[in-house]
C-alpha positions as CSV (number, residue, x, y, z in Angstrom):
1,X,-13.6,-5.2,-45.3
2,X,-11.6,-3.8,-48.4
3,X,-14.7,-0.9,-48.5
4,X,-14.1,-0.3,-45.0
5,X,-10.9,0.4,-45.4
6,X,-11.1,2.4,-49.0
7,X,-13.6,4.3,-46.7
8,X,-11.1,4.9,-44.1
9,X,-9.0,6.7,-46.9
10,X,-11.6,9.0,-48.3
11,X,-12.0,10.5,-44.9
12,X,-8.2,11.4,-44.7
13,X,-7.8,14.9,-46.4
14,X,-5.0,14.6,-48.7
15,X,-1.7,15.9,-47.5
16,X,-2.8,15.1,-44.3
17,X,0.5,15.2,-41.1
18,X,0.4,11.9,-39.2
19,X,0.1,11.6,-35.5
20,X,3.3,12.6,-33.8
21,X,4.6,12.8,-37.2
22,X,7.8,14.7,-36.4
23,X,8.6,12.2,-33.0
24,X,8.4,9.0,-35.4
25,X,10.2,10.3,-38.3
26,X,12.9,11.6,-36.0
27,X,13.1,8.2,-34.6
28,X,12.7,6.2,-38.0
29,X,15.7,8.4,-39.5
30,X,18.1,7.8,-36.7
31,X,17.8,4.1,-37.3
32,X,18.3,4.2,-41.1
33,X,21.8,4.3,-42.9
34,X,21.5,5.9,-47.1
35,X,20.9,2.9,-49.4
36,X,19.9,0.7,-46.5
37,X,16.0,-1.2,-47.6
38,X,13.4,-0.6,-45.9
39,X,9.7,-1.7,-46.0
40,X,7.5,0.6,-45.0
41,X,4.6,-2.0,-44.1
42,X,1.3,0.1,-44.0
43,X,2.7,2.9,-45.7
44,X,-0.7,5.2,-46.0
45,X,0.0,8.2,-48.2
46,X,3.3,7.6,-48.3
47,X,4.2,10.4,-45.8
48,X,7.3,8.2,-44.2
49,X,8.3,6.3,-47.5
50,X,8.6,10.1,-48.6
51,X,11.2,10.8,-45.7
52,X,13.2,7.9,-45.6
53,X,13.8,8.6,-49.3
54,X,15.0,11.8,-48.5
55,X,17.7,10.4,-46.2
56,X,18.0,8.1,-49.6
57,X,17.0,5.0,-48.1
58,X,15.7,2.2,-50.6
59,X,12.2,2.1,-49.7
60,X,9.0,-0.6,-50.5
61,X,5.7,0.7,-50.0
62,X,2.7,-1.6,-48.8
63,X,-0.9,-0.9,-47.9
64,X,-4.1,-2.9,-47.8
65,X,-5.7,0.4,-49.3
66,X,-5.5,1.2,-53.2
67,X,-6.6,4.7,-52.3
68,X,-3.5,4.9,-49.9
69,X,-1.0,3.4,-51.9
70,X,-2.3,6.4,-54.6
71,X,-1.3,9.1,-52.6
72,X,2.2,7.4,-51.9
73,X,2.9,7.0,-55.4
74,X,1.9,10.6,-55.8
75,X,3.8,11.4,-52.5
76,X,6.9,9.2,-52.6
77,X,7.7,8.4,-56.4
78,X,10.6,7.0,-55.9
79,X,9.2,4.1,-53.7
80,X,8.8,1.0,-55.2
């Protein structure tokens, strides 16, 4: 499974927009407050975790995918 999943990751171009992106994070940002924690549970490259820190949320990054949680480290440093 974990190759599956690493292969999953190596299609994704980096830097890659998520589905709807814009929808989603509009709707993730109107429900977070600044310093509030938030888990972003299958966090993929980061591209939300990168957002909510923006809007200086206190954010924890998870993914079953080392190759994912890569790009978010690269993509939202200040995640933990």
């Amino acid at each position: 499974m974990e190759d599956w999943r690493e292969a999953v990751w190596a299609a994704v171009p980096p830097g890659a927009t998520p589905e709807r992106f814009a929808e989603r994070r509009e709707f993730l940002l109107a429900h977070v407050r600044p310093s509030e924690a938030v888990l972003d549970l299958g966090c993929g490259d980061g591209a939300f975790a990168a957002e909510l820190l923006r809007a200086r949320a206190a954010v924890t990054a998870a993914d079953v995918s080392s190759e994912a949680l890569r790009r978010a480290g690269e993509r939202a440093p200040g995640a933990r």
